[in-house]
PLY file of the C-alpha trace (Angstrom):
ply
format ascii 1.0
element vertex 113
property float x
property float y
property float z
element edge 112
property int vertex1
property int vertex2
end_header
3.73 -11.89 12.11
2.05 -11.40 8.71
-0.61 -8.98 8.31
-4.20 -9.89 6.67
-3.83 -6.72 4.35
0.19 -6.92 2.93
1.27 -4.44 -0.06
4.47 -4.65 -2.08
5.77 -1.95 -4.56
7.84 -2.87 -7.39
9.41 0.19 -9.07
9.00 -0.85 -12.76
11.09 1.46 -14.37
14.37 -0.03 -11.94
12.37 -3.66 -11.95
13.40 -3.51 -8.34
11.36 -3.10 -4.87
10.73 0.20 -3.92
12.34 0.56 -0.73
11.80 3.52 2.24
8.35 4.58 0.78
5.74 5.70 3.49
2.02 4.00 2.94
-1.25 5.06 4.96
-3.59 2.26 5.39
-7.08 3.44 6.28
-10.49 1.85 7.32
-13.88 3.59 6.32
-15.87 3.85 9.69
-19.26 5.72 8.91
-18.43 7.76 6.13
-15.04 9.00 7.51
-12.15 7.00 6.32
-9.43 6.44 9.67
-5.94 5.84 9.96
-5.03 2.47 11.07
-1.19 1.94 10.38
1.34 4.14 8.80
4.71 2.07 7.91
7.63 2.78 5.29
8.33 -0.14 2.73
11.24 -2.64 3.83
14.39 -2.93 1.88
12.45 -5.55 -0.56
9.58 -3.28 -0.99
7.04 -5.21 1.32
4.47 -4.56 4.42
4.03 -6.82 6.07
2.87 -6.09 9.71
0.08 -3.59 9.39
-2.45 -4.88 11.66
-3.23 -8.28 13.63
-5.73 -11.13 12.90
-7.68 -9.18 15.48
-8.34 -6.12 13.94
-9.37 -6.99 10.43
-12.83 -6.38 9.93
-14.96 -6.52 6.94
-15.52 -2.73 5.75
-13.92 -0.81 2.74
-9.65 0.46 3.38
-7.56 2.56 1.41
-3.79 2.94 1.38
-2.14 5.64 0.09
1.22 5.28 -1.04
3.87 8.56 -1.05
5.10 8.25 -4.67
6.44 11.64 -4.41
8.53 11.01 -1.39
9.73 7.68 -3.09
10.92 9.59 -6.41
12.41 12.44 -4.64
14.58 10.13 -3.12
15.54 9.39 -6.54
16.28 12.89 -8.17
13.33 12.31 -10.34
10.03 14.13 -10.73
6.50 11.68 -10.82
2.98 12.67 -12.21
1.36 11.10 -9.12
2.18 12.61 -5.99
0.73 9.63 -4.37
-1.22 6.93 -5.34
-4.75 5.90 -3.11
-6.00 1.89 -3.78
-9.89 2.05 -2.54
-10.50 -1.84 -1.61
-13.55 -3.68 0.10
-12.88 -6.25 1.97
-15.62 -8.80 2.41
-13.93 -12.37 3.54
-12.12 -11.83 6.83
-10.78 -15.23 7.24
-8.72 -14.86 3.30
-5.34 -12.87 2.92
-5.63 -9.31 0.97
-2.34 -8.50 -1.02
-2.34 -5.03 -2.40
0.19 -4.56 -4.48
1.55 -1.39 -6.69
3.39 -1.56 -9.76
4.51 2.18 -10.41
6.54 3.71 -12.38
6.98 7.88 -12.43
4.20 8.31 -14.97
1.86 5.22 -14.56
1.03 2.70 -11.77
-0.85 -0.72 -11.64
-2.77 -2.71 -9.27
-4.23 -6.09 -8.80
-5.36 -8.68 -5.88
-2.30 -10.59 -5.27
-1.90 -13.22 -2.89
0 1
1 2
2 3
3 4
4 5
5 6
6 7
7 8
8 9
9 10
10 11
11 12
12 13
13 14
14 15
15 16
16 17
17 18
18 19
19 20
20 21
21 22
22 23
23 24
24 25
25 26
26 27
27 28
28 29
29 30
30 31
31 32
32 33
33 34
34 35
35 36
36 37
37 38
38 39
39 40
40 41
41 42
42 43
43 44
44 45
45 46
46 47
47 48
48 49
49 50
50 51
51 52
52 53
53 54
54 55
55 56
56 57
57 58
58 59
59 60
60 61
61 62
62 63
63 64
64 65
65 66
66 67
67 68
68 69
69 70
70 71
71 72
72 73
73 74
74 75
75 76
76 77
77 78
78 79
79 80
80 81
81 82
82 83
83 84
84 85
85 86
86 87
87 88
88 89
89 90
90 91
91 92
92 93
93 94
94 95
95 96
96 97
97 98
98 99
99 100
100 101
101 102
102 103
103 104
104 105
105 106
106 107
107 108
108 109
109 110
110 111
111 112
């Protein structure tokens, strides 16, 4: 089953997926964000089964993404020890994408679909 909030890293540097990374989502309830679903990235980089059609719900999420677990894995040292992606959701019924471009000393992010 697919999610309604999917993420996908793509290690820029390689130009491959970034595989066996662990990412946090969170949902802001009152002014305390919570942990929904904690996952590691498949072997293409993807999430895809964070939550059910049932438990999306308007609000404002964050997922945090373990860079540095990702590039010690790699023998290589990162700037970003992880990376957070604030993001409001506001149309429950449309797909959110969030995916990270990252490399040891940048990232990116956009809406994907």
């Amino acid at each position: 089953m697919k999610s309604p909030i999917t993420t996908h890293i793509l290690d820029v540097n390689l130009g491959k997926p970034a595989a066996n990374v662990d990412v946090v989502l969170y949902r802001k309830i009152a002014d305390e964000f919570v942990e929904i679903a904690k996952h590691k990235t498949n072997s293409d980089g993807r999430i895809v089964d964070w939550m059910s059609e049932a438990e999306r719900q308007v609000g404002i999420y964050k997922v945090v993404f373990d860079t540095d677990g990702y590039f010690n894995q790699l023998n290589q040292e990162c700037l970003y020890p992880n990376v957070t992606i604030d993001f409001r959701l506001t149309a429950p019924n449309e797909h959110y994408h969030i995916p990270l471009l990252l490399s040891a000393n940048g990232f990116s992010t956009y809406r994907g679909s």
